[in-house]
C-alpha positions as CSV (number, residue, x, y, z in Angstrom):
1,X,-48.1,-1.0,-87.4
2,X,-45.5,-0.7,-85.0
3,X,-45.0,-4.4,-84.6
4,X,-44.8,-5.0,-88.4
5,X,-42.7,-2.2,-88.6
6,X,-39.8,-4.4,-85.8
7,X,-40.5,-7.0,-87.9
8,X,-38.9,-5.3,-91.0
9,X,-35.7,-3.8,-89.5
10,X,-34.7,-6.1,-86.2
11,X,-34.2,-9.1,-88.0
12,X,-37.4,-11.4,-87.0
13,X,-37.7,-14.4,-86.0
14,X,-34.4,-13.2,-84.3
15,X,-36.5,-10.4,-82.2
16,X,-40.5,-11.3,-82.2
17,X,-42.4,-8.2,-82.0
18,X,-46.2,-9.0,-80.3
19,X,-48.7,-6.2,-79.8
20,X,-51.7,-6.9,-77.6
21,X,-54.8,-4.6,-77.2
22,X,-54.4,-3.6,-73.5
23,X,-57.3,-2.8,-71.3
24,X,-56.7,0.3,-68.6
25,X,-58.9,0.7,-65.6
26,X,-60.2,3.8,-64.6
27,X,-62.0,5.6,-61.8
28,X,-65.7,6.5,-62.9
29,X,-65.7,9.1,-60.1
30,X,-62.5,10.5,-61.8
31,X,-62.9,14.2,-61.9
32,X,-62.2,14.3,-65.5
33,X,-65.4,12.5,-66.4
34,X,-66.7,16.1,-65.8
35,X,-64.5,17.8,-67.8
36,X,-63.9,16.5,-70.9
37,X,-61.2,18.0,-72.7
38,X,-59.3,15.6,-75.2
39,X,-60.5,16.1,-79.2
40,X,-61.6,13.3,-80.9
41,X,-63.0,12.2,-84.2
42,X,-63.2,14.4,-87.6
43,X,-63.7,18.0,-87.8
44,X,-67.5,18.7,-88.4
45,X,-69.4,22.0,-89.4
46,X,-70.9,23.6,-86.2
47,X,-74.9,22.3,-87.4
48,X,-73.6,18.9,-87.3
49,X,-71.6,19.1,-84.4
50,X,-74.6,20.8,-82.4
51,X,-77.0,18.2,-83.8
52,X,-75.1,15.4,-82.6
53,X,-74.5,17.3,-79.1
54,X,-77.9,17.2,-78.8
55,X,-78.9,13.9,-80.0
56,X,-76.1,11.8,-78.1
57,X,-75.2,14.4,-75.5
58,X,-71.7,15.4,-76.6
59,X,-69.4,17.4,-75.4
60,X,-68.3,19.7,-78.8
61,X,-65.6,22.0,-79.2
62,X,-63.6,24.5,-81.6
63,X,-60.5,23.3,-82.5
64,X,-58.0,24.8,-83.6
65,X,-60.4,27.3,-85.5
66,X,-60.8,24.1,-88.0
67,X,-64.4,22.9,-87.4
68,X,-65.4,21.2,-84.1
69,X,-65.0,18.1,-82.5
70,X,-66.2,15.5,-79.7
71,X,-64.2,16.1,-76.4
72,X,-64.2,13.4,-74.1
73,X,-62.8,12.5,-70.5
74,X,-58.9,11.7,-69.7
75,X,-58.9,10.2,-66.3
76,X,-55.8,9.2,-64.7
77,X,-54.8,5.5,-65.3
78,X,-55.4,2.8,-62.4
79,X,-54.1,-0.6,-63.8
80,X,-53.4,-2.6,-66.6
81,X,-55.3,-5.5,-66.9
82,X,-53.2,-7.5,-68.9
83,X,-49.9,-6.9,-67.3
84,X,-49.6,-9.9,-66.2
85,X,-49.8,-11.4,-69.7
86,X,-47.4,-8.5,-71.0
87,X,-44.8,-9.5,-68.6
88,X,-45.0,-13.5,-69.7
89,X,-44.6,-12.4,-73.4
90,X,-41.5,-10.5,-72.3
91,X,-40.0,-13.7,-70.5
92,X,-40.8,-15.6,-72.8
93,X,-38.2,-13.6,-75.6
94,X,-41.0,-11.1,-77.0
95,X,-40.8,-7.3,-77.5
96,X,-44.1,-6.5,-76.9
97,X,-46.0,-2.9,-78.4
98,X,-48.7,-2.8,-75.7
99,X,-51.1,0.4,-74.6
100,X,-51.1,2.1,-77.8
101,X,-53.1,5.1,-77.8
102,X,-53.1,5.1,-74.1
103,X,-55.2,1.8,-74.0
104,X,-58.7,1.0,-73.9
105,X,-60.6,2.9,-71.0
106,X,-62.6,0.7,-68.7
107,X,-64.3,0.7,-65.1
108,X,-64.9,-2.2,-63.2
109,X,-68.5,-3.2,-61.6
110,X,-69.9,-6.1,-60.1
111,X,-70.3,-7.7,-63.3
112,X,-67.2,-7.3,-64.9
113,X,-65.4,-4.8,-66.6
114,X,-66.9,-2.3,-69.2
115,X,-65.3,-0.1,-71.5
116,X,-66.1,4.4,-71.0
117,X,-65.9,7.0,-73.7
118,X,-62.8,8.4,-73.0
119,X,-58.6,8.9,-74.0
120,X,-56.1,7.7,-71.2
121,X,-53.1,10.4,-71.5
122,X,-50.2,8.0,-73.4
123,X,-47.7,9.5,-71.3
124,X,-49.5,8.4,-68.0
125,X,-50.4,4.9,-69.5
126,X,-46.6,4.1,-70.2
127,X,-45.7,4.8,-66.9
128,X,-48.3,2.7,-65.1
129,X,-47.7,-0.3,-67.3
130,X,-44.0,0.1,-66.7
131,X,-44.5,0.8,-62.7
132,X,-46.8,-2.5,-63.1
133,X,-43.6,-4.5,-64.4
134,X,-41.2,-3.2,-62.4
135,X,-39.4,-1.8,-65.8
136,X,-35.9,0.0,-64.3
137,X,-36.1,2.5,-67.3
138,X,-39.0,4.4,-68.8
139,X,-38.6,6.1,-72.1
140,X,-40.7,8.4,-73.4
141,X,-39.8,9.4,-77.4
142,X,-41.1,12.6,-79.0
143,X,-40.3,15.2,-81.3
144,X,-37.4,17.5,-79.3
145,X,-34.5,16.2,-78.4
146,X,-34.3,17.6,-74.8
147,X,-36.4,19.3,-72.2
148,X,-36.3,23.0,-72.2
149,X,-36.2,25.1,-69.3
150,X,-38.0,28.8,-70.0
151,X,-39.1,27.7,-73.0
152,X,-40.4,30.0,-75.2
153,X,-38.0,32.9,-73.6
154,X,-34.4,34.5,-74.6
155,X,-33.2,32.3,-71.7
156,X,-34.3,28.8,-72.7
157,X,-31.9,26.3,-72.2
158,X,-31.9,22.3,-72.7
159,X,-31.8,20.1,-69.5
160,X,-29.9,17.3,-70.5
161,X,-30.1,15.8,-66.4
162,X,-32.2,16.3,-63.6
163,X,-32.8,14.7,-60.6
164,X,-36.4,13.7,-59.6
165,X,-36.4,15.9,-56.9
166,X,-35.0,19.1,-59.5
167,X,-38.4,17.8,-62.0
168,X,-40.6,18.0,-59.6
169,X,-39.5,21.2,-58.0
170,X,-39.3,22.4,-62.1
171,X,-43.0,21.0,-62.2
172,X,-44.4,22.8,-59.4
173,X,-43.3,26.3,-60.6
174,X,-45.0,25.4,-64.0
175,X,-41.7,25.1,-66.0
176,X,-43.7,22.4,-67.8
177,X,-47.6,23.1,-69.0
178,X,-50.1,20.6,-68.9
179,X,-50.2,20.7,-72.8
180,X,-46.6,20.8,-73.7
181,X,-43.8,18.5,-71.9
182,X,-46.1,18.4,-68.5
183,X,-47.4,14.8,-69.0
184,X,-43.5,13.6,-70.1
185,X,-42.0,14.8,-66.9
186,X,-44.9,14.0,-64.7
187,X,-45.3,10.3,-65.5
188,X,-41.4,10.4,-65.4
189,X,-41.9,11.4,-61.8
190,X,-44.7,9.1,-61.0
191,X,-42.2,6.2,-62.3
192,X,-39.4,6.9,-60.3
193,X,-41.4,7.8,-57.2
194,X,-42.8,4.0,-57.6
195,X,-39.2,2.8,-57.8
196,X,-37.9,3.5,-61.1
197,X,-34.0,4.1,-61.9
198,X,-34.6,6.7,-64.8
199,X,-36.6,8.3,-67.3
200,X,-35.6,9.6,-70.8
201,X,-36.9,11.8,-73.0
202,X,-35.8,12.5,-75.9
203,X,-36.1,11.4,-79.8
204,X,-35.4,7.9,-81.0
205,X,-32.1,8.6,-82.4
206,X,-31.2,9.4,-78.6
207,X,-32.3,6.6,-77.0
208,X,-29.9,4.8,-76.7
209,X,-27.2,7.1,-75.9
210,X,-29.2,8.4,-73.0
211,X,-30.1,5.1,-71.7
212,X,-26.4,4.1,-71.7
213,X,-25.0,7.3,-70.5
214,X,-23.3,8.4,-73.0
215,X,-23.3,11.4,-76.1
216,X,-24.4,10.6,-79.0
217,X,-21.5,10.0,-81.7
218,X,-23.9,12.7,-83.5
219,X,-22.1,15.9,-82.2
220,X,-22.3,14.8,-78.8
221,X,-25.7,15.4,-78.4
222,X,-27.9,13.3,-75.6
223,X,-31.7,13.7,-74.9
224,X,-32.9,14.6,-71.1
225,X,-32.4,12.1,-68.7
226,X,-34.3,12.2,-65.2
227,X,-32.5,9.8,-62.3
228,X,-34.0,8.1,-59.6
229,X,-30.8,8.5,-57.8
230,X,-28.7,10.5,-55.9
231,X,-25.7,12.4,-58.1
232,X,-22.5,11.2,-57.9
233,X,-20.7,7.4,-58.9
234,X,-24.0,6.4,-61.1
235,X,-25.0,3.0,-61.4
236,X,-24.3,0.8,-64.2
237,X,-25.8,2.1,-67.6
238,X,-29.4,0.2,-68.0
239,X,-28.9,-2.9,-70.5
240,X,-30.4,-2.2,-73.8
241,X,-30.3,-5.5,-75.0
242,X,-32.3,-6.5,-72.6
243,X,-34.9,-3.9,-73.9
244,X,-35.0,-5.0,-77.5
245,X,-33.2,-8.3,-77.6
246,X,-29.3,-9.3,-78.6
């Protein structure tokens, strides 16, 4: 869908969306094969749910006080498999929409690789595959325009920069929980550990303006940037043609 819907408003043939079904490795002695805690599926009534718990050895769970679901494992991401073909579709003039969902979880054995029931966090799937390509810039869109500090608390306040070293030091004293923004900033760490230049995130109206360092002509306004570098003369902003073409 998303590649149909570049087609419709970047002008193809002139950008060439390609998506491509993108295989993630995993560890099967991940500890979160033993604690499987990401929904999936329809709601069912709690005989059905137990039934099939039984009968297929599900993990079930109340959610959200609307009927229960299958949980399953989210193991941390190893590698993306086709990488290697992403990054020759890119070369070769192609925006590519790869690792949707988070990818399709697989171990390897000694005869080949096989796919696992289980949902790779998107947030942690984005930043290997960009670490994999040696991507300067990872973005990561969603529904709030900035990073809050306190959130929740008379004192919140938006964080429209940080340094890595400020997001992980945020991270550690749980500014960010695990089910909120804590997979946004801690890919965003993971990527500029590995040798990223930034990290944004922000909405899609924002992008840009945040990848070129810059407000937004909409009331100034600029999503949350994290650098990879030390503050003071910046480096060039990152090319966004070069992201989604000319």
């Amino acid at each position: 869908l998303i590649s149909l819907a570049l087609r419709r408003v970047s002008g193809w043939p002139r950008v060439r969306p390609a998506a491509i079904v993108t295989h993630v490795t995993v560890d099967p002695a991940d500890p979160a094969f033993s604690h499987p805690t990401k929904p999936i599926g329809p709601f069912l009534e709690r005989a059905e749910a137990e039934e099939l718990a039984a009968r297929r050895g599900w993990s079930i769970v109340e959610d959200s006080g609307r009927g229960y679901r299958r949980v399953v494992p989210s193991p941390e991401p190893i590698d993306i498999l086709e990488a290697g073909a992403i990054l020759a579709l890119i070369d070769a003039g192609f925006v590519v929409v790869a690792a949707g969902g988070g990818g399709v979880a697989v171990v390897s054995g000694p005869d080949g690789h096989h796919g696992v029931d289980a949902v790779i966090d998107k947030d942690y799937a984005a930043q290997r595959l960009a670490t994999s390509l040696d991507a300067e810039a990872l973005v990561l869109v969603t529904g709030v325009e900035t990073v809050m500090l306190d959130f929740g608390t008379p004192g919140q306040r938006a964080v429209e920069e940080m340094t890595l070293e400020e997001a992980e030091r945020h991270l550690a004293a749980g500014q960010f929980p695990p089910g909120s923004m804590g997979p946004k900033v801690r890919a965003s760490t993971r990527f500029l550990r590995a040798g990223g230049r930034v990290a944004v995130i922000t909405t899609p109206e924002l992008v840009y303006p945040s990848l070129e360092g810059r407000a937004s002509l909409l009331e100034g306004r600029s999503g949350t940037s994290i650098l990879g570098y030390t503050r003071g003369p910046a480096p060039a902003a990152v090319e966004t043609s070069a992201l989604v073409g000319p």
